[in-house]
CHARMM internal coordinates of N, CA and C (Angstrom, degrees):
IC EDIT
DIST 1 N 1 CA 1.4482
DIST 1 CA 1 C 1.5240
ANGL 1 N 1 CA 1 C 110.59
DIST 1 C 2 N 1.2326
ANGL 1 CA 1 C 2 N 119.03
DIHE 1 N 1 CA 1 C 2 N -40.77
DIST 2 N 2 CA 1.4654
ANGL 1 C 2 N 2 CA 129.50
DIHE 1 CA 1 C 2 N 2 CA 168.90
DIST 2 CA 2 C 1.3396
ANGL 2 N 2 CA 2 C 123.00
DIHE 1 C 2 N 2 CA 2 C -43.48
DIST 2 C 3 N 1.4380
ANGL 2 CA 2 C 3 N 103.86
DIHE 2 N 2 CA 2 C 3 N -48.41
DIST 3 N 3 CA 1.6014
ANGL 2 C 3 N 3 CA 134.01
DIHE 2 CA 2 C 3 N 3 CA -173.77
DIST 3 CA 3 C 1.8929
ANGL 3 N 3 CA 3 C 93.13
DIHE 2 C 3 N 3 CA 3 C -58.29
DIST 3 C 4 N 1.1984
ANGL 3 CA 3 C 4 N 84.28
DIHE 3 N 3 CA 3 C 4 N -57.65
DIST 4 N 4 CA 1.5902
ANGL 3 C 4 N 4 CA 86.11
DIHE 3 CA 3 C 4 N 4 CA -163.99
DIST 4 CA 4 C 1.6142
ANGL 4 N 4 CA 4 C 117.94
DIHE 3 C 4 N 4 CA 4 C -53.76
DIST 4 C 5 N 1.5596
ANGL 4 CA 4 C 5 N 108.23
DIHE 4 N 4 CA 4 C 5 N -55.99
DIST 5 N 5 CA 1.1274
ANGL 4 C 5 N 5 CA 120.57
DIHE 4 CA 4 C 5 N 5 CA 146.78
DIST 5 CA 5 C 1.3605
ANGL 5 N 5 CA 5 C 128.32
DIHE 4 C 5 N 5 CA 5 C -4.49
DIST 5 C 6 N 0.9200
ANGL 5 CA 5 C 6 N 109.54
DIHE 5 N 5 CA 5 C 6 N -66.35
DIST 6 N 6 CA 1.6070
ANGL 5 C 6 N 6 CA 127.40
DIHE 5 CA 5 C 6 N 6 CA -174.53
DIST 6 CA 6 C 1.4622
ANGL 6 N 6 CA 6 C 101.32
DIHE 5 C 6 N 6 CA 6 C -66.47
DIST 6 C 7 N 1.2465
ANGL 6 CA 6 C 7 N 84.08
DIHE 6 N 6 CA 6 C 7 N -62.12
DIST 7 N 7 CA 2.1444
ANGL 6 C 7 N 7 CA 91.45
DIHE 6 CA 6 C 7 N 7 CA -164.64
DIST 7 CA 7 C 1.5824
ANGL 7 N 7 CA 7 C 102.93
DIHE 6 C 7 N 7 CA 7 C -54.83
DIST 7 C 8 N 1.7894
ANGL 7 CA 7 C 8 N 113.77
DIHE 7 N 7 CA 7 C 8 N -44.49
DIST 8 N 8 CA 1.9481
ANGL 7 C 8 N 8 CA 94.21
DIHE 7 CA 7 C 8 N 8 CA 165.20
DIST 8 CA 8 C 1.1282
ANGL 8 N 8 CA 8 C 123.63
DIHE 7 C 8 N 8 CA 8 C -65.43
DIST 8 C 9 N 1.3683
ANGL 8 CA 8 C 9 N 109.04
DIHE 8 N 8 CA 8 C 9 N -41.65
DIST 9 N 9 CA 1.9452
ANGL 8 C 9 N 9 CA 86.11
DIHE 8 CA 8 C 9 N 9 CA 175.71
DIST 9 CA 9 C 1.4519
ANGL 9 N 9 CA 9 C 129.95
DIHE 8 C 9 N 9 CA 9 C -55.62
DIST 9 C 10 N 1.6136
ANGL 9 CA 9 C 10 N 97.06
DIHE 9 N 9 CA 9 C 10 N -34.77
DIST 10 N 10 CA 1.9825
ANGL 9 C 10 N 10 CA 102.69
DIHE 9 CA 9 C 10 N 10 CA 170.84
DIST 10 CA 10 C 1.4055
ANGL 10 N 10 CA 10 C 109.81
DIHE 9 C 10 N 10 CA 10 C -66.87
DIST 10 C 11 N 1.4539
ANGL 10 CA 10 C 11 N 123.81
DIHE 10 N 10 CA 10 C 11 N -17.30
DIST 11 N 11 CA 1.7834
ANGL 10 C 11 N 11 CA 108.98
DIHE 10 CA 10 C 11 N 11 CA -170.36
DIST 11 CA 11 C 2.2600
ANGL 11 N 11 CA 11 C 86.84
DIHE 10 C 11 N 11 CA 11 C -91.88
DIST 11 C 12 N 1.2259
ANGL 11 CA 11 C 12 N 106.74
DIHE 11 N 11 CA 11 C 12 N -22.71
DIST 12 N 12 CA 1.3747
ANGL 11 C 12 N 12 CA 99.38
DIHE 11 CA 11 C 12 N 12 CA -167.95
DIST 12 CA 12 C 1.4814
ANGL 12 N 12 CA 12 C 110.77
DIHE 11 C 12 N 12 CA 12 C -82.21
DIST 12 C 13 N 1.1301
ANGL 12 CA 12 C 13 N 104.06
DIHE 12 N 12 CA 12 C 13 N -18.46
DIST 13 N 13 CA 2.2042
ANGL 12 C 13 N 13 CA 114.26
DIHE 12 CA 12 C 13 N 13 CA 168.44
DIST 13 CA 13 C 1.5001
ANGL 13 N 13 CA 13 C 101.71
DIHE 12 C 13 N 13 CA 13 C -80.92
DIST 13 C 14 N 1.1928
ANGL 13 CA 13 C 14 N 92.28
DIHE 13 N 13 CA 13 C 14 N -42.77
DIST 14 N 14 CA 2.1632
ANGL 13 C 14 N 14 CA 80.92
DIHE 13 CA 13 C 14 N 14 CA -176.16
DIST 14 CA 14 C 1.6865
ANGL 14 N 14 CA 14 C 115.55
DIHE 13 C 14 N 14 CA 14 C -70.41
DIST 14 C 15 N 1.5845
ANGL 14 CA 14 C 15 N 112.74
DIHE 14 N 14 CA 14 C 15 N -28.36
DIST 15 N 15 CA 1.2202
ANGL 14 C 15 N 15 CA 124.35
DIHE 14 CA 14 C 15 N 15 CA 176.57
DIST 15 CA 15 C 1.6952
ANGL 15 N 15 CA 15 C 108.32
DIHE 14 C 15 N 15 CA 15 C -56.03
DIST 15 C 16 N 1.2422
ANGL 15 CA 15 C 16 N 106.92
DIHE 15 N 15 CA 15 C 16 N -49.16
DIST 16 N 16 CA 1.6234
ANGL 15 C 16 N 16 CA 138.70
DIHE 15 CA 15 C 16 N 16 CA -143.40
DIST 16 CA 16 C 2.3772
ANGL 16 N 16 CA 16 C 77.34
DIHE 15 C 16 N 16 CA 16 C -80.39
DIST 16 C 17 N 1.3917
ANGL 16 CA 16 C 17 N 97.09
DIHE 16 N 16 CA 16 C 17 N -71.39
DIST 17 N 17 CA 1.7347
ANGL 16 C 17 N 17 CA 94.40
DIHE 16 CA 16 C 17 N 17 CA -172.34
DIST 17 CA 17 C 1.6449
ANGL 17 N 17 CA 17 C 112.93
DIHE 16 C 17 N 17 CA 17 C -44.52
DIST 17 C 18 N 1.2604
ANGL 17 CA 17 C 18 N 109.08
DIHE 17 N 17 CA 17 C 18 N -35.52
DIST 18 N 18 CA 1.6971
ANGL 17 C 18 N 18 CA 122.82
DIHE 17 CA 17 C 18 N 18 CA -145.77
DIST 18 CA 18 C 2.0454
ANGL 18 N 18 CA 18 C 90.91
DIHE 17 C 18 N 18 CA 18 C -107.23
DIST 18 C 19 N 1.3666
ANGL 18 CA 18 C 19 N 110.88
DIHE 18 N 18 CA 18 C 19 N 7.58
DIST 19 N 19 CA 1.5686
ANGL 18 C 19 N 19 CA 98.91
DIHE 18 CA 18 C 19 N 19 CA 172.82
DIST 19 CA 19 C 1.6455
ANGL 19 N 19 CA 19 C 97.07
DIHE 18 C 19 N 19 CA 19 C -83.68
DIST 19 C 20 N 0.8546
ANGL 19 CA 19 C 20 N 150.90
DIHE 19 N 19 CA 19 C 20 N -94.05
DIST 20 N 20 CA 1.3505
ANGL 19 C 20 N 20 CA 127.74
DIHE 19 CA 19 C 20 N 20 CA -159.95
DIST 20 CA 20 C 1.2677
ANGL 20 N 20 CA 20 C 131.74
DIHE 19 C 20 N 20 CA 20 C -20.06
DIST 20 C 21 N 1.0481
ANGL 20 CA 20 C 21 N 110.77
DIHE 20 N 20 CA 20 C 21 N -30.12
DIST 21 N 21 CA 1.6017
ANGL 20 C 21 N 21 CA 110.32
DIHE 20 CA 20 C 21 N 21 CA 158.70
DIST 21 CA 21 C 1.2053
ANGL 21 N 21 CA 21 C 132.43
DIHE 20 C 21 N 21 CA 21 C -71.97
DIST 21 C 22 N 1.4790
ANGL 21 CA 21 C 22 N 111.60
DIHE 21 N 21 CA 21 C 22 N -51.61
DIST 22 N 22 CA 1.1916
ANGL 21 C 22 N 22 CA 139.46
DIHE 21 CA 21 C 22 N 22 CA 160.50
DIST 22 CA 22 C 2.0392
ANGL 22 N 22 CA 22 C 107.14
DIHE 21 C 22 N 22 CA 22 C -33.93
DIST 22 C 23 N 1.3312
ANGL 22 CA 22 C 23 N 120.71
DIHE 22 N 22 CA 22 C 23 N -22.72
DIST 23 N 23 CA 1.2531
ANGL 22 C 23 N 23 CA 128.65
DIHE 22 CA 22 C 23 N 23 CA -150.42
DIST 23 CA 23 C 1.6891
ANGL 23 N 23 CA 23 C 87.18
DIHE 22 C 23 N 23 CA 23 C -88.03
DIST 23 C 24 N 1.3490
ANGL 23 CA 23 C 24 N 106.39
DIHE 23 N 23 CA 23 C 24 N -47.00
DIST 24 N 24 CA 1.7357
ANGL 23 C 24 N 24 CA 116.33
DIHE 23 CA 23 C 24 N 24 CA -155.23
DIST 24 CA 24 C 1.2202
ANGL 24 N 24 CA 24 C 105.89
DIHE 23 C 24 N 24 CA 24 C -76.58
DIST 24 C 25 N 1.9246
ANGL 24 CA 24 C 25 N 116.91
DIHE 24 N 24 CA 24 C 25 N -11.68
DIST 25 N 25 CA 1.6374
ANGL 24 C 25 N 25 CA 117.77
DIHE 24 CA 24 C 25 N 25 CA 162.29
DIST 25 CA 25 C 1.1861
ANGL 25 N 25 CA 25 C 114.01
DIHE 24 C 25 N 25 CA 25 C -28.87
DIST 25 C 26 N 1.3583
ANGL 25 CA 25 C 26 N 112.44
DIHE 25 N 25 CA 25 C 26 N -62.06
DIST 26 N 26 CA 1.6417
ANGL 25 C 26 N 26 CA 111.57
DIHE 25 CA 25 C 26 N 26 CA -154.78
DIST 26 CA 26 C 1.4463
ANGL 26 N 26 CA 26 C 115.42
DIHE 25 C 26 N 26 CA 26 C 116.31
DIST 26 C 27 N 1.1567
ANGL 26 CA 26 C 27 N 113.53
DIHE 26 N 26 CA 26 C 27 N -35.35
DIST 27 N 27 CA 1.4940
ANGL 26 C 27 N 27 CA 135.25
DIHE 26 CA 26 C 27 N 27 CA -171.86
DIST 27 CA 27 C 1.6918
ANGL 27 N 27 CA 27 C 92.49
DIHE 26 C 27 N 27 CA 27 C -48.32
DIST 27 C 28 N 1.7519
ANGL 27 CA 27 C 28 N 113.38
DIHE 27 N 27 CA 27 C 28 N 123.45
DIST 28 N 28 CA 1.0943
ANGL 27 C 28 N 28 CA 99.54
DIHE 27 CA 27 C 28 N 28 CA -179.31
DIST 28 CA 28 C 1.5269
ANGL 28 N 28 CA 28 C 109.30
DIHE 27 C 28 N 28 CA 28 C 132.93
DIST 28 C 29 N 1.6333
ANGL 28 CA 28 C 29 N 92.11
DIHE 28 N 28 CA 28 C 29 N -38.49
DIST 29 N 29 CA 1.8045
ANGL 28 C 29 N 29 CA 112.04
DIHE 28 CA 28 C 29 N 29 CA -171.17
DIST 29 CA 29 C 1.8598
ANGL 29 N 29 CA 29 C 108.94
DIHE 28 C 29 N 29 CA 29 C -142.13
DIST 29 C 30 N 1.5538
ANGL 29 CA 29 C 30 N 84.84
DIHE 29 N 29 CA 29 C 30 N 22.88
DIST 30 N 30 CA 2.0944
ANGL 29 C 30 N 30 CA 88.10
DIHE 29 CA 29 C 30 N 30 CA 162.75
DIST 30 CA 30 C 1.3542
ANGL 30 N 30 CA 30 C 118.92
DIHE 29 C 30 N 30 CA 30 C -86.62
DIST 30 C 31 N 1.5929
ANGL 30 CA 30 C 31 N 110.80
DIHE 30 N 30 CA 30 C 31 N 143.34
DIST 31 N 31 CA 1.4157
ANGL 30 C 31 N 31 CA 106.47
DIHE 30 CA 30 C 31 N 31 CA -172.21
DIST 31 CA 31 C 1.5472
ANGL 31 N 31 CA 31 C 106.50
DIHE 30 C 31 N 31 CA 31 C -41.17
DIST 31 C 32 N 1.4527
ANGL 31 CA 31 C 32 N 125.48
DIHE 31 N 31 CA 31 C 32 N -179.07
DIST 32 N 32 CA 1.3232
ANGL 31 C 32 N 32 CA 120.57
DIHE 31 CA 31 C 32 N 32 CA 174.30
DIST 32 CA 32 C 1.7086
ANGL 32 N 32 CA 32 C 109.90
DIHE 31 C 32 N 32 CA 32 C 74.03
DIST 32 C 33 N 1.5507
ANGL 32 CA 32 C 33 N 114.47
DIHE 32 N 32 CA 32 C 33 N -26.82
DIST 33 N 33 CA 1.6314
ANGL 32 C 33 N 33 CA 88.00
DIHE 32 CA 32 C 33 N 33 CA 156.49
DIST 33 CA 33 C 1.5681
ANGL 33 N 33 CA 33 C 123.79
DIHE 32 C 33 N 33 CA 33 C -89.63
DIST 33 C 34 N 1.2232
ANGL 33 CA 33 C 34 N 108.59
DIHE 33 N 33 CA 33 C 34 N 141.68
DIST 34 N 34 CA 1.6733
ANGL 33 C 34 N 34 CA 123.00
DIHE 33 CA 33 C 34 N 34 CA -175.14
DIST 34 CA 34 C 1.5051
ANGL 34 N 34 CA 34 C 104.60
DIHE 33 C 34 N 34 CA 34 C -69.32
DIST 34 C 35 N 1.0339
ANGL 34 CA 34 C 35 N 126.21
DIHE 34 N 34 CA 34 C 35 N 141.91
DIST 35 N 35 CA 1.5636
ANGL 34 C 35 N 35 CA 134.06
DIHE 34 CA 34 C 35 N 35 CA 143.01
DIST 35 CA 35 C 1.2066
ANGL 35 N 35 CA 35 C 118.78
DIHE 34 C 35 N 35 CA 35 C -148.74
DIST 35 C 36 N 1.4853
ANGL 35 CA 35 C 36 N 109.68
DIHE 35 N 35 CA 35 C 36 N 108.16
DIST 36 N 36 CA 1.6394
ANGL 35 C 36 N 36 CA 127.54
DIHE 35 CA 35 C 36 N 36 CA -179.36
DIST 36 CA 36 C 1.4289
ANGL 36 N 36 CA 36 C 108.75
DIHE 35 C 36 N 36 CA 36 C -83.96
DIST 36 C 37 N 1.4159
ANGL 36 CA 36 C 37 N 115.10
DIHE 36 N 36 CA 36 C 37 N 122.08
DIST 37 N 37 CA 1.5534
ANGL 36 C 37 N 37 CA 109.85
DIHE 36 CA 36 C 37 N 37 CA -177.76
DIST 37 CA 37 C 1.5906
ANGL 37 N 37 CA 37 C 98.37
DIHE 36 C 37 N 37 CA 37 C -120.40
DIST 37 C 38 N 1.7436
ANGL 37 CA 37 C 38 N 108.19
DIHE 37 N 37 CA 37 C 38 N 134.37
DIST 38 N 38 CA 1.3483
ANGL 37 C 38 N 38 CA 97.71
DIHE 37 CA 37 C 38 N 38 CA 158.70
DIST 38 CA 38 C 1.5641
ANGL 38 N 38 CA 38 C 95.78
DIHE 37 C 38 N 38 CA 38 C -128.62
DIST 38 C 39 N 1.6861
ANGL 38 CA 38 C 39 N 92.18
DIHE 38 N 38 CA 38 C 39 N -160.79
DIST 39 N 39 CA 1.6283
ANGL 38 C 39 N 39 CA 101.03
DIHE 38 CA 38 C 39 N 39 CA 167.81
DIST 39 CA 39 C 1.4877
ANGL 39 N 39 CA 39 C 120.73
DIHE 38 C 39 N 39 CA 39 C -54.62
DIST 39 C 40 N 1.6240
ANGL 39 CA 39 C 40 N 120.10
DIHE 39 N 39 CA 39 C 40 N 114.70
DIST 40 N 40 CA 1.2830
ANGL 39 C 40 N 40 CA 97.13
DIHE 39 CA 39 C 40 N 40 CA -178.43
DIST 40 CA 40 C 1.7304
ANGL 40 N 40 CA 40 C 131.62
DIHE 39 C 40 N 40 CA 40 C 88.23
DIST 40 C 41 N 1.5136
ANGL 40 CA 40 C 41 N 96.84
DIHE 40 N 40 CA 40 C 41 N -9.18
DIST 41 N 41 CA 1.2644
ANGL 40 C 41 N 41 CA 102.80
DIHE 40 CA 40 C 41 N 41 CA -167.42
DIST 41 CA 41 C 2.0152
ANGL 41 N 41 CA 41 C 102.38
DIHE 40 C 41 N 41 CA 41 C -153.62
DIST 41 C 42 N 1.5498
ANGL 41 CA 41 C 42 N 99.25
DIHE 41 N 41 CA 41 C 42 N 139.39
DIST 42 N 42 CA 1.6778
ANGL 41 C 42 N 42 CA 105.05
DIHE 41 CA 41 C 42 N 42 CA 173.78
DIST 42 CA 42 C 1.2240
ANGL 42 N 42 CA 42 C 96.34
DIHE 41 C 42 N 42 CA 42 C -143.93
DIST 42 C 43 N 1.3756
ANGL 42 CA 42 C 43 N 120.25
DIHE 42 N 42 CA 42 C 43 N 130.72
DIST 43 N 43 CA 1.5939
ANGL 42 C 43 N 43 CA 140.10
DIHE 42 CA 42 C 43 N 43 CA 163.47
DIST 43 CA 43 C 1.2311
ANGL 43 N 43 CA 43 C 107.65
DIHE 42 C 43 N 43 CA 43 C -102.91
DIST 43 C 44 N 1.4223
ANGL 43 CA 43 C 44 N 126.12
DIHE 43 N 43 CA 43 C 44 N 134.00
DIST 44 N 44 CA 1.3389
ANGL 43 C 44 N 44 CA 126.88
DIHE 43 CA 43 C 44 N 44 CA 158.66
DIST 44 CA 44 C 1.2575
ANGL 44 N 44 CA 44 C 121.21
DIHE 43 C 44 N 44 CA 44 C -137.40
DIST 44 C 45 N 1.1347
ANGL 44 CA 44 C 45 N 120.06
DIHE 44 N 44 CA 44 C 45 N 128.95
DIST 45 N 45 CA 1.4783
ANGL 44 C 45 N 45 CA 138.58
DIHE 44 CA 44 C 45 N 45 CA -147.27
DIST 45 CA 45 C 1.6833
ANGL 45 N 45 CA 45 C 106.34
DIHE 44 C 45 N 45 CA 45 C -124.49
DIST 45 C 46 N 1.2745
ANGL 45 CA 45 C 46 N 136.46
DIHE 45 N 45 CA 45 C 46 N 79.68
DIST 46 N 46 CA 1.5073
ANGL 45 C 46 N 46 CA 154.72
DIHE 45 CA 45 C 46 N 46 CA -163.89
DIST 46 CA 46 C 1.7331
ANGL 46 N 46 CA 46 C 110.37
DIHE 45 C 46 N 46 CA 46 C -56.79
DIST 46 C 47 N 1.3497
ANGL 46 CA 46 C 47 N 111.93
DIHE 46 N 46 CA 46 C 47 N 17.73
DIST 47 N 47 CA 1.5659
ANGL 46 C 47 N 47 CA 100.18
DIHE 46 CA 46 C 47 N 47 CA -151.43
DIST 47 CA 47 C 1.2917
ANGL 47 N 47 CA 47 C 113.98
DIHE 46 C 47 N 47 CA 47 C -47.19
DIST 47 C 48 N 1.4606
ANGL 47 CA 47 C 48 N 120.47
DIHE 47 N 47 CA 47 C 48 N -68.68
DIST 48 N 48 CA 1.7078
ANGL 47 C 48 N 48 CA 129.17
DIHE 47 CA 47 C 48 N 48 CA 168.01
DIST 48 CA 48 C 1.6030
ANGL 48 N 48 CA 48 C 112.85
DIHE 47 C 48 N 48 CA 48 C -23.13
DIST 48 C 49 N 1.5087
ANGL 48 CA 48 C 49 N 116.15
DIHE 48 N 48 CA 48 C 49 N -57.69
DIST 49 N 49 CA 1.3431
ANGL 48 C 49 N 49 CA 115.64
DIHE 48 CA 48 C 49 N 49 CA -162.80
DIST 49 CA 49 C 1.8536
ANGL 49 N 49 CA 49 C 91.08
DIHE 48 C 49 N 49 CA 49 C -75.24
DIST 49 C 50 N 0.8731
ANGL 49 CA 49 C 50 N 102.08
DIHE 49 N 49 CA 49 C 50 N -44.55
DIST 50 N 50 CA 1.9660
ANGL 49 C 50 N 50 CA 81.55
DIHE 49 CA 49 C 50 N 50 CA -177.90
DIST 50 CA 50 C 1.3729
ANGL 50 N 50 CA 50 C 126.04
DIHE 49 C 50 N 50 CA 50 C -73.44
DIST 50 C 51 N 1.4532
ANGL 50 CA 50 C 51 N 104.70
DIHE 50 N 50 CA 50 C 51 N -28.31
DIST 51 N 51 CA 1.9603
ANGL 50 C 51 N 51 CA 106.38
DIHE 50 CA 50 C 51 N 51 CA 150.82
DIST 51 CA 51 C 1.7370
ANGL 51 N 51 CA 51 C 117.97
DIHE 50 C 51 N 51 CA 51 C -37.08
DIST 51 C 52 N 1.6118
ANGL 51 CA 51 C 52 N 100.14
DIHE 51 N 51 CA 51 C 52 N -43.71
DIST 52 N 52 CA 1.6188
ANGL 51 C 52 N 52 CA 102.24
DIHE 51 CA 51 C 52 N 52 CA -161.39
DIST 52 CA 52 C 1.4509
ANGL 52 N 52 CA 52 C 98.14
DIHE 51 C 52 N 52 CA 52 C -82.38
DIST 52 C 53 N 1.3518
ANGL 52 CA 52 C 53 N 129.68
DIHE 52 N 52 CA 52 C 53 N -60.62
DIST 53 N 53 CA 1.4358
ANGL 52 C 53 N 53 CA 138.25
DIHE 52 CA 52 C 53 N 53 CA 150.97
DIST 53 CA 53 C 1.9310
ANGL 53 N 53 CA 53 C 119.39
DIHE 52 C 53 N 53 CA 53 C -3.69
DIST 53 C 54 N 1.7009
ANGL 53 CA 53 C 54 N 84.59
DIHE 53 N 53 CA 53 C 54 N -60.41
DIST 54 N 54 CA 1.8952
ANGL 53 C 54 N 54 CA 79.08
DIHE 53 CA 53 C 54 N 54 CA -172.01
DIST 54 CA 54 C 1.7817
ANGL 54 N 54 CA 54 C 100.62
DIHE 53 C 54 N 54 CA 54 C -74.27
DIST 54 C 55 N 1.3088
ANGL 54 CA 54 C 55 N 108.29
DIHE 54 N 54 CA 54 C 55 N -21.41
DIST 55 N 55 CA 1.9705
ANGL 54 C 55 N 55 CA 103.11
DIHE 54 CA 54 C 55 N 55 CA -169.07
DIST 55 CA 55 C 1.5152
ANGL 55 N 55 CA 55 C 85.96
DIHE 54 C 55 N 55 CA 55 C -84.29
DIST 55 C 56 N 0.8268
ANGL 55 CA 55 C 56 N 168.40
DIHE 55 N 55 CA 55 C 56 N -50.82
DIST 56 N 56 CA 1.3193
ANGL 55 C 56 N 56 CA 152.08
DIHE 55 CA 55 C 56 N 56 CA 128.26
DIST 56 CA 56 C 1.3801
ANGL 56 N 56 CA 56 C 127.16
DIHE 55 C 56 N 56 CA 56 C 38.53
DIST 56 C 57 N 0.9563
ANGL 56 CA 56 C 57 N 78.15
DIHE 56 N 56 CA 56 C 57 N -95.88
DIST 57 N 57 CA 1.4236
ANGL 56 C 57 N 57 CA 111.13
DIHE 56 CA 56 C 57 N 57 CA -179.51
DIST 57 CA 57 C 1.9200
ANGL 57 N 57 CA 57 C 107.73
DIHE 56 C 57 N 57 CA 57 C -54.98
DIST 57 C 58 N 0.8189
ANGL 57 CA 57 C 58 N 111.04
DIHE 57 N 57 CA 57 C 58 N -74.72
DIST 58 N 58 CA 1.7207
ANGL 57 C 58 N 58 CA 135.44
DIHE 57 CA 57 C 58 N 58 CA 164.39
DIST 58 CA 58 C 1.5423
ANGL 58 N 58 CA 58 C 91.27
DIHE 57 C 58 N 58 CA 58 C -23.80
DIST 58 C 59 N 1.9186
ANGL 58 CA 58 C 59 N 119.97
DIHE 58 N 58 CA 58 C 59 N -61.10
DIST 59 N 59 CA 1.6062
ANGL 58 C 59 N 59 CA 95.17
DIHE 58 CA 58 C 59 N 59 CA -160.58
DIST 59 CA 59 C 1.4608
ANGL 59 N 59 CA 59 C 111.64
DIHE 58 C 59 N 59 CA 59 C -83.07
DIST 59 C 60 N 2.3564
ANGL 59 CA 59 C 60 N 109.66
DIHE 59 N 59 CA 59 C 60 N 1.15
DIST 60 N 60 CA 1.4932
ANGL 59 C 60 N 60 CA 89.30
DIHE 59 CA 59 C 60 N 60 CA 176.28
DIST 60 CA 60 C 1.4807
ANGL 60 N 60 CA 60 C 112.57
DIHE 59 C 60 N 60 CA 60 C -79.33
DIST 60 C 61 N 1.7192
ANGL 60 CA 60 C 61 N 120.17
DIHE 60 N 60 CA 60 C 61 N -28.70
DIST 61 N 61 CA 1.3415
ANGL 60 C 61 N 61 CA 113.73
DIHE 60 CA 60 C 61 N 61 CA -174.96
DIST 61 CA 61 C 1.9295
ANGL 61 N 61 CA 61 C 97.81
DIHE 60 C 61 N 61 CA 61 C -63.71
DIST 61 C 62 N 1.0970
ANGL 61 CA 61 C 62 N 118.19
DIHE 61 N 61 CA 61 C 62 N -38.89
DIST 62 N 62 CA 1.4987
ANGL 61 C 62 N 62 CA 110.30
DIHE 61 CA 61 C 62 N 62 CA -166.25
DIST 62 CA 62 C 1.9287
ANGL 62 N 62 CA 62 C 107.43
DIHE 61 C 62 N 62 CA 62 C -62.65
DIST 62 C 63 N 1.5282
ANGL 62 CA 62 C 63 N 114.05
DIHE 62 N 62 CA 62 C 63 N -32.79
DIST 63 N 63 CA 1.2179
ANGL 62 C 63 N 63 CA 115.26
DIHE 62 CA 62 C 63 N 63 CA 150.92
DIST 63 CA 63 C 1.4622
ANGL 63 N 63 CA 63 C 135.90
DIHE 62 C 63 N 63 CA 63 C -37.00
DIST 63 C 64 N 1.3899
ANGL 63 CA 63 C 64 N 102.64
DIHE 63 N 63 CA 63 C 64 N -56.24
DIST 64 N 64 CA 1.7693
ANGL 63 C 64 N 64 CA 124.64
DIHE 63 CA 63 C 64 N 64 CA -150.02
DIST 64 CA 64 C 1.9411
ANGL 64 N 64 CA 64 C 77.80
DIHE 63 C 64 N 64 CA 64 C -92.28
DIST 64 C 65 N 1.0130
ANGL 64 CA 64 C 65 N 131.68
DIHE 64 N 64 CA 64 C 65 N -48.89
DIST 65 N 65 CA 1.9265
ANGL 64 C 65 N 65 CA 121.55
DIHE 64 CA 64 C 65 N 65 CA -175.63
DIST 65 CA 65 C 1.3678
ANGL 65 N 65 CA 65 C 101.07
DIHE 64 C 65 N 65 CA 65 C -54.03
DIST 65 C 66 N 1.6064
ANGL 65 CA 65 C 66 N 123.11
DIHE 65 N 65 CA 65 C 66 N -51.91
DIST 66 N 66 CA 1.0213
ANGL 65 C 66 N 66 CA 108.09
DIHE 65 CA 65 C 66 N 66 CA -166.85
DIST 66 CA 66 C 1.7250
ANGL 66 N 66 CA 66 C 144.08
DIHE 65 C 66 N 66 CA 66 C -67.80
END
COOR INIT
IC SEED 1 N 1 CA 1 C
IC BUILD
């Protein structure tokens, strides 16, 4: 439990240094994300960027097992 601990707070400091960079991706504004605007109102719906995010993510654990 400790282990784990640790390892989120270290992925959440490296996240936290490496967002400004992270910003100039784009990620956020690929075709395929939704944003419904009305009067008074904006929905935004990330679909694309969380597709790219979860395969991501998936090939570092599929990395780090192997």
């Amino acid at each position: 439990m400790a282990k784990a601990l640790i390892a989120l707070g270290a992925a959440l400091i490296v996240a936290g240094l490496t967002w400004p960079w992270l910003a100039r991706l784009g990620l956020g504004r690929l075709p395929g994300d939704f944003v419904f605007r009305r009067e008074g109102f904006v929905f935004y719906f990330p679909l694309t960027t969380s597709i790219v995010v979860s395969a991501v993510i998936a090939l570092l654990i599929w990395l780090f097992r192997k």
